[in-house]
N, C-alpha and C positions, 0 to 999 in steps of 0.2 A: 504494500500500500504506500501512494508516496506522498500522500498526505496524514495530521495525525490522525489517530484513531480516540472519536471524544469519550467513546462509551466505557463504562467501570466492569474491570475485571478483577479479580479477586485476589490475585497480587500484589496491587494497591494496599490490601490491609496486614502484608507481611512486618513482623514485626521491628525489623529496623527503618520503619516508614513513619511509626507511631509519633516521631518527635515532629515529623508535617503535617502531621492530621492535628497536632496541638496547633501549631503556628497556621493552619487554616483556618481551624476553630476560631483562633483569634482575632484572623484578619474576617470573617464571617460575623463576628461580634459588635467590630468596630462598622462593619458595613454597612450592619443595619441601625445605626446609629445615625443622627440627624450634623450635619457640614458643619453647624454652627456650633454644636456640641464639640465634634470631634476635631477641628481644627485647631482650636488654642493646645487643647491636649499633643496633636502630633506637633506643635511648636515646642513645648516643652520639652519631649520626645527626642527632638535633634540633637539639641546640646548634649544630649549622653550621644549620641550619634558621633557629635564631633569629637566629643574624648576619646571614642576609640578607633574609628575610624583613620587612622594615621595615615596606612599606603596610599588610599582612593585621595584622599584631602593633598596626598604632596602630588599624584597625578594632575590633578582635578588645578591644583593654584599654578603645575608647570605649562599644561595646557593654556592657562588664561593670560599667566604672564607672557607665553609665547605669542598668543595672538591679536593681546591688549596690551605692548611692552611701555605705552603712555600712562597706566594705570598703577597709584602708588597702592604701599602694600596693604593698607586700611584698603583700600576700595576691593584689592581682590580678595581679604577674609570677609568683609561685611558680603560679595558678590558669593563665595565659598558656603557662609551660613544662608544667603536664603534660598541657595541651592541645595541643599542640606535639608531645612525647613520644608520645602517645597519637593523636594523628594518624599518624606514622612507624609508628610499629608495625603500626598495622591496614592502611595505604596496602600496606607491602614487605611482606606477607602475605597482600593479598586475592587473589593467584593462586592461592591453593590451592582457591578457591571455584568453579575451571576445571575442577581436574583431579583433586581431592580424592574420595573415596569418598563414599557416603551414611552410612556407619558415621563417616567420620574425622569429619565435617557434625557430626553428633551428638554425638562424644566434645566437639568445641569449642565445641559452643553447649546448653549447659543451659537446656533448656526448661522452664517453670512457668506455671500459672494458662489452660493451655490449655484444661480442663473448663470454662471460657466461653466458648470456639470451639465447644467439642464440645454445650455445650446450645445453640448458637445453629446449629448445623448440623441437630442431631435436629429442631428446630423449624423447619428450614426457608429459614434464612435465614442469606446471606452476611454476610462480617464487612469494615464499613469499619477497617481499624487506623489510627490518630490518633500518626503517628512526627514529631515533629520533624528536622532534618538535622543528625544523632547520626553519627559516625564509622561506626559499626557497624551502616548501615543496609542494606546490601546482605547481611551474614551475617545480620538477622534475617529481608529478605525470603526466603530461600534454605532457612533451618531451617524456617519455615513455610510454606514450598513441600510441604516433603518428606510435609508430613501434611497439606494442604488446596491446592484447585485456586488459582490465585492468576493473577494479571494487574497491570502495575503502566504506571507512565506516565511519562517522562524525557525532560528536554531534549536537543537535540543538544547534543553536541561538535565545534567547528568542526574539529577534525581528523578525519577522516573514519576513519582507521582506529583511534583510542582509542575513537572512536564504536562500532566494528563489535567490540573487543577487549570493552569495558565491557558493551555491553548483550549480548555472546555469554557472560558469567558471568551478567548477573541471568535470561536466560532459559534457563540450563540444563537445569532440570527442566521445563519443558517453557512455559511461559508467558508468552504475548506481554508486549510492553515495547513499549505503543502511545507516538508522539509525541505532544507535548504540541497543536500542531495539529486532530489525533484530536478532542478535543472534550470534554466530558461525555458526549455521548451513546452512546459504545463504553464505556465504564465502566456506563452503566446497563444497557446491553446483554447485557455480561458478567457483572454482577450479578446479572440475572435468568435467566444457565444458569449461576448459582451458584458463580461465581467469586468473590471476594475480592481486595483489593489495603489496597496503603497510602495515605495522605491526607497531605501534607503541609503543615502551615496556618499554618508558622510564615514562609515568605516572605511580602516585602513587595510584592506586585503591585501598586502605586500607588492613589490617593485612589479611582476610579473603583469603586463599588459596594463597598468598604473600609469596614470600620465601628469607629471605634475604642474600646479593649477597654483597661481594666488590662492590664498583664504584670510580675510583680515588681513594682520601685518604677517602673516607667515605665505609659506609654499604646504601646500599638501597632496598628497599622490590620491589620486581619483581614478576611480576605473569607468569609461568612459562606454556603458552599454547603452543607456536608457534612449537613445535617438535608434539605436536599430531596433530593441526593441519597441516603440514607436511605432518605427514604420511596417515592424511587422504584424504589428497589430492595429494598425491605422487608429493609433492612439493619441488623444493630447495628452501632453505633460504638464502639470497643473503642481506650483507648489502649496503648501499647507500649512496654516500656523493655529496653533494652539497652547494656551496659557489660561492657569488657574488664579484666577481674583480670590482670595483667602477672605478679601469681607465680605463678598454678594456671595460667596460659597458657589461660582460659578467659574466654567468653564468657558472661553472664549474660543471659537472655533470658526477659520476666515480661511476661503478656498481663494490662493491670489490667479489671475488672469492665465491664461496660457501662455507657455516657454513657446516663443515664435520660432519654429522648425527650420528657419536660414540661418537662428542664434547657433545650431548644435552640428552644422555640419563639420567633419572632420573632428578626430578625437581631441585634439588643444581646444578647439574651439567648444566643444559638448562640455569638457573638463572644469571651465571653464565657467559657462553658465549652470552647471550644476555648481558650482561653486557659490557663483554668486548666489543662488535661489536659497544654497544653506545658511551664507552670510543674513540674507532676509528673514529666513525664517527664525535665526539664534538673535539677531538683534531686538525682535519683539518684545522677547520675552527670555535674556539673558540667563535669569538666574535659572529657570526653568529645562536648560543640556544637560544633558548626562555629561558632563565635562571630567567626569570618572573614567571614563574611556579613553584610551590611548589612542588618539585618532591622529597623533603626529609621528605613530609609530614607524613608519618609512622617512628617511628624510634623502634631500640630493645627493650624491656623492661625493662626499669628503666635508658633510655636513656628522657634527656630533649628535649624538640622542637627546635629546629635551631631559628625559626621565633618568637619566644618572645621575 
């Protein structure tokens, strides 16, 4: 099967699984629990977060000082905590994404600039969405679930049953969550009985077919597929932003215009404007990146490592 399988098997309840059925329990708990309740609590939350949290926090501030080297060190721990904050929050809240209504769906995530889905559907053609890995990318894939077919693609989780927890929320509404194994070729697949997904372009997949691309004040290696896939799906490319307002307990959710298909021809030039559309989507809503990720893990040659 090259998608995951949602359904529960009974190996799930083997005994050295029992400490994530507690930690779902919990996250289960907190889900059903009201934004306004649970958000001051997951503030509090972070600050043990940041105490122990050591490796991801020196990632996380070499990342930022790399590609904000204007920004003094106040500004990248104050940027470091309400990424921090802003991770806890959406983390002890995304069970509601399980068991949540389609109405409650809505009330939390304010959708906008969807009439560029909608002319790109009337004409015929699926929508690549251009998401960096933004805290809040499971509630945007799920809000745009609700109003177009969708299909997306996710690594495993070596724990087998976070595996079967996680991708049984992103495929609720009905749409496979193929492995990354799967290929390109079940996205173009999908594409072409008009389905839709997200593209993530901000990983660093090594020098191998990588082309490197401005980002911010740095260079980053980008892998430059998302215009063939495109054209193989006679798809637009559409980027996405997404950001948690912590006092309206709301989720902002803004589909930006289409990536104009003369921008991506040639791999420098695609590299390039995926780049830029990440620069967009992370400037919204800064504190809000997974800036834990080593997304400057490739660098030019005879460039040092960021993270030594």
């Amino acid at each position: 099967m090259r998608y995951f399988d949602r359904r529960f098997y009974w190996g799930l309840l083997h005994p050295k699984l029992w400490g994530t059925w507690i930690a779902i329990g919990v996250l289960l708990f907190f889900g059903a629990l009201p934004a306004w309740l649970r958000d001051p609590f997951a503030r509090a939350l972070s600050k043990l977060v940041l105490s122990i949290a050591k490796k991801p926090i020196r990632v996380a501030k070499a990342n930022i000082r790399t590609c904000f080297p204007d920004k003094s060190e106040a500004e990248v721990d104050a940027l470091v905590r309400e990424n921090v904050a802003h991770f806890v929050m959406i983390l002890i809240g995304q069970a509601e994404l399980l068991f949540g209504s389609k109405e409650h769906l809505r009330r939390r995530v304010n959708l906008h600039g969807f009439e560029h889905v909608q002319a790109a559907r009337e004409a015929g053609q699926p929508v690549i969405f251009i998401m960096p890995h933004v805290w809040g990318i499971d509630y945007a894939g799920l809000r745009l679930n609700l109003d177009l077919p969708m299909v997306t693609m996710a690594k495993a989780h070596r724990n087998e049953l976070f595996n079967w927890f996680s991708n049984r929320i992103r495929s609720r509404l009905g749409g496979h969550v193929y492995m990354r194994e799967a290929g390109l070729r079940v996205l173009i697949s999908e594409m072409r009985q008009g389905n839709s997904f997200f593209y993530l372009p901000d990983e660093d997949l090594g020098p191998d077919q990588s082309v490197f691309a401005p980002l911010f004040a740095t260079t980053k290696a980008t892998l430059p597929v998302v215009g063939r896939l495109a054209a193989a799906g006679n798809a637009q490319v559409m980027p996405v932003v997404i950001g948690y307002d912590d006092k309206a307990h709301r989720f902002e959710l803004t589909v930006l215009p289409a990536i104009e298909e003369d921008t991506m021809r040639g791999k420098e030039n695609e590299a390039l404007a995926l780049n830029r559309a990440v620069e967009q989507v992370i400037s919204a809503y800064p504190e809000q990146y997974m800036w834990f990720l080593k997304l400057l893990r490739t660098r030019p040659p005879g460039e040092p490592s960021i993270y030594d």
